[in-house]
MITIDO-578302 format. One line per field, with one value per residue (C-alpha): chain; residue in one letter; x, y, z. Coordinates in Angstrom, 1 decimal, always signed. Each point is the difference from the previous one (the first is absolute). Example, Ala and Ser with C-alpha at 12.3 -4.5 7.8 and 13.67 -1.06 7.14 Angstrom:
<rs>
kette: A,A $
rest: A,S $
xx: +12.3,+1.4 $
yy: -4.5,+3.4 $
zz: +7.8,-0.7 $
</rs>
This chain:
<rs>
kette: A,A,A,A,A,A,A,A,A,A,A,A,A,A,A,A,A,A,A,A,A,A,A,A,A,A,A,A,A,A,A,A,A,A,A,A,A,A,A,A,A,A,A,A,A,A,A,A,A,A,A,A,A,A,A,A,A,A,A,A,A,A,A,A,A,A,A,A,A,A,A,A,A,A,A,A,A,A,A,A,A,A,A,A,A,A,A,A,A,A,A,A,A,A,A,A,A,A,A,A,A,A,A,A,A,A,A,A $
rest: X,X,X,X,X,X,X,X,X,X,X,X,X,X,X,X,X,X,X,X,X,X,X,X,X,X,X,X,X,X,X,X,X,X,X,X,X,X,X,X,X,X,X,X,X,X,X,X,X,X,X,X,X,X,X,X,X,X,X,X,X,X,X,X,X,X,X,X,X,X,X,X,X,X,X,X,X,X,X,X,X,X,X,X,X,X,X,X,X,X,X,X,X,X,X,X,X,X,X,X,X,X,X,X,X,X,X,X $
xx: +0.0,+2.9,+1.7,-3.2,-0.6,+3.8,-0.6,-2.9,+1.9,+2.9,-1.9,-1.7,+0.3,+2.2,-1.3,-3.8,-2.0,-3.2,-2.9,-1.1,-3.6,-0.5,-2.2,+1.7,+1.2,+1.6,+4.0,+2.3,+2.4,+3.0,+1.6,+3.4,+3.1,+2.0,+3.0,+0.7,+1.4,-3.2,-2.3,+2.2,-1.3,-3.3,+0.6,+1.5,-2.8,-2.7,+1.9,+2.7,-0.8,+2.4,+2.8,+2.5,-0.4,+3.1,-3.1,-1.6,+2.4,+0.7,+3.3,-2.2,-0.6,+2.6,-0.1,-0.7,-2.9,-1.9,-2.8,-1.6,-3.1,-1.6,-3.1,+0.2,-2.2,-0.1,+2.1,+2.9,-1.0,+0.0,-3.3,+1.1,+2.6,+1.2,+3.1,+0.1,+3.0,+1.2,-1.0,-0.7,-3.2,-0.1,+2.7,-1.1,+0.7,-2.1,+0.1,+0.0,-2.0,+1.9,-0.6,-3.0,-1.6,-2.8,+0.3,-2.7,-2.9,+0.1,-2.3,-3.6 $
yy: +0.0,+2.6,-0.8,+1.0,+2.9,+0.7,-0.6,+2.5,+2.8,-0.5,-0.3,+3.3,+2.9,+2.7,+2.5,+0.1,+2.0,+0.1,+2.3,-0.6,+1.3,+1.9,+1.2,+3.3,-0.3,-1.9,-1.3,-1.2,-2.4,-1.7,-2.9,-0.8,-1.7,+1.7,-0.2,-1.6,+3.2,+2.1,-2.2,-0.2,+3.0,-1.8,-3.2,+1.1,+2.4,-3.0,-3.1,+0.7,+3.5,+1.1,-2.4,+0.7,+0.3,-3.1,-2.5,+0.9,-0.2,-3.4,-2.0,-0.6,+3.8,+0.5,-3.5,+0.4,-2.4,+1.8,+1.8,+2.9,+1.8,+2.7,+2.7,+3.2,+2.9,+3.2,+1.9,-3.4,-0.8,-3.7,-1.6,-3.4,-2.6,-3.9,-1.6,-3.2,-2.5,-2.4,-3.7,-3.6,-1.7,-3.9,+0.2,+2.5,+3.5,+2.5,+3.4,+0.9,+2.8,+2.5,+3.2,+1.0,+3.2,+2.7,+3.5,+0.8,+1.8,-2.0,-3.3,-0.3 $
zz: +0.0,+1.2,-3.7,-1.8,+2.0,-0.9,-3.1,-0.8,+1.5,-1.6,-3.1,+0.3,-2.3,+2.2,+0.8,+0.7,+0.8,+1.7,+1.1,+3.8,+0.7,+3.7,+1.9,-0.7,-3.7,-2.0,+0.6,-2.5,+1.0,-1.9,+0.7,-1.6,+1.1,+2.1,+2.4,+3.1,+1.2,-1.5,+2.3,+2.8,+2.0,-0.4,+1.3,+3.0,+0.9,-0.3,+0.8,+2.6,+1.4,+3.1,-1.1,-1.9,-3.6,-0.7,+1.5,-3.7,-2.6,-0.9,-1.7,-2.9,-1.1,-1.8,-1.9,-3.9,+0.2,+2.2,-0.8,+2.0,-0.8,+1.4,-0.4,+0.0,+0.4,-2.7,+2.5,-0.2,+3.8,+0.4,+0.6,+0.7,-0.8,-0.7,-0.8,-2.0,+0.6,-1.6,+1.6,-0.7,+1.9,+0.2,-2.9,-2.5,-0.8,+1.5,+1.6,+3.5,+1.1,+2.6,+1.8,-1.0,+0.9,+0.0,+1.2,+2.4,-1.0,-3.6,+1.1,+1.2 $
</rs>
């Protein structure tokens, strides 16, 4: 499941862009590939706030393989985050999800 999920994202056509409808008005929000470094701030605010920000970056970052993705409000703030890892389950390829994130106020 992880490899076709994987799979599909990698697959995508970079960037896209989509229309959000609000309460207030609408929101368009792309999502791209990015960088590690570009998400970093992000994942430390969600997933390890008050410790330093070293408990977010992983040895895997930098790898070639390694995908990050990311989307991003008109204004380039980062709405939320995932890093996809290169894996093997129960012997095949696949992609391991890592470090995923949301900035708060964004979700329902």
């Amino acid at each position: 499941m992880l490899d076709l999920i994987g799979m599909a994202i990698l697959e995508l056509q970079w960037p896209k862009t989509v229309r959000l409808a609000s309460q207030t008005s609408p929101t368009m929000i792309t999502f791209s590939p990015t960088t590690a470094d570009r998400i970093l701030k992000l994942r430390h605010q969600v997933l390890r706030p008050g410790l330093p920000i070293a408990e977010v970056i992983f040895p895997e970052d930098q790898d070639q393989e390694t995908r990050h993705y990311g989307a991003f409000s008109q204004q380039g703030e980062v709405i939320c985050c995932v890093t996809l890892i290169p894996s093997t389950w129960h012997g095949e390829a696949a992609w391991r999800l890592r470090a995923m994130a949301m900035a708060q106020g964004w979700s329902r």
